[in-house]
C-alpha positions, 0 to 999 in steps of 0.5 A: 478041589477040581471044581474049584479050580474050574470054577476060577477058571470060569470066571477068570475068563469071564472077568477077562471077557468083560475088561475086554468088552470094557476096553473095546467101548472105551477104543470106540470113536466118537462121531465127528463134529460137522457143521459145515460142507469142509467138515461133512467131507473130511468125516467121510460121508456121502458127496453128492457130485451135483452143482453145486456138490452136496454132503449128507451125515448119516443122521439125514442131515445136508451140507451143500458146498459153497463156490464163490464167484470163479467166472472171470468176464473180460469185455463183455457183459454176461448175456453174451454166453451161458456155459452149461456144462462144465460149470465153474469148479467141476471135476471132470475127465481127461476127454470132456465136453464144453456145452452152452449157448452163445448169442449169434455175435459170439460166433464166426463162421458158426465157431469160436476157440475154447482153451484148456490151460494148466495152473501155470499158462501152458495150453493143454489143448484147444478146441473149436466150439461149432454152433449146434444150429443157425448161427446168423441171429442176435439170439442164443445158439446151442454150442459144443466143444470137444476137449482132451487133456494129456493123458499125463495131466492131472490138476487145476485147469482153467476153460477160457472160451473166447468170442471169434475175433477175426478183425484181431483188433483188441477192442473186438476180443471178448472171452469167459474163463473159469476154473475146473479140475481134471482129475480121471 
């Protein structure tokens, strides 16, 4: 009689195990449906920080983000300047630096102004660009810009680098602008 009860209890426990095993397959998640950058992201995969930025599932394959056209020109055409870093879109810290070339005309006195500005107009801070070589040419000078935003801003912003214009005839006014993100 005590073997029989052993016995039932052996496979009670054992019949316990495997509805719980049963259970626990039945609980498991189905993988998520990517078929595009948005869904590769949302599932929580890699991103690559990279420009533009670029997700992979864990079965190799690769979603790379797509970034509409954000530059915005005003007054002149796009073989003025060539802004490398921040590029349209990037996420960036509080302290960052704007990288680029601008032709010689861009400049006065080797330098132009750069503007961070928040999602509703306000100045977040403004910088001088300094040319990083000779200045006084129709050719593409290497620039930099040091920028920092408040401590307390995180957000959308947008980077406006503006040729110098110091007749401050309107007609003479030129500028890029594009969005960014400061995030850390």
């Amino acid at each position: 009689m005590q073997n029989k009860n052993v016995l039932y209890s052996l496979l009670a426990i054992i019949l316990l195990g495997i509805l719980g095993w049963v259970g626990f397959l039945g609980m498991k998640k189905e993988a998520p449906v990517v078929m595009s950058f948005e869904d590769c992201e949302k599932a929580e995969y890699l991103v690559m920080e990279i420009y533009p930025r670029q997700c992979r599932t864990p079965d190799g394959r690769t979603y790379v983000e797509e970034i509409p056209e954000k530059i915005t020109y005003t007054n002149y055409s796009e073989d003025l300047i060539k802004v490398d870093l921040p590029f349209p879109g990037a996420v960036t810290g509080k302290e960052f630096s704007v990288v680029g070339q601008a032709r010689g005309v861009w400049f006065f006195e080797a330098s132009f102004p750069v503007k961070l500005i928040d999602k509703d107009g306000n100045e977040l801070d403004v910088a001088v660009a300094e040319a990083q070589g000779d200045w006084m040419t129709e050719n593409f000078v290497p620039f930099k810009a040091d920028l920092k935003a408040p401590e307390s801003y995180i957000g959308p912003a947008t980077l406006v680098l503006m040729k110098d214009n110091p007749s401050g005839l309107p007609e003479n006014d030129a500028s890029i602008s594009f969005p960014i993100t400061i995030e850390y």
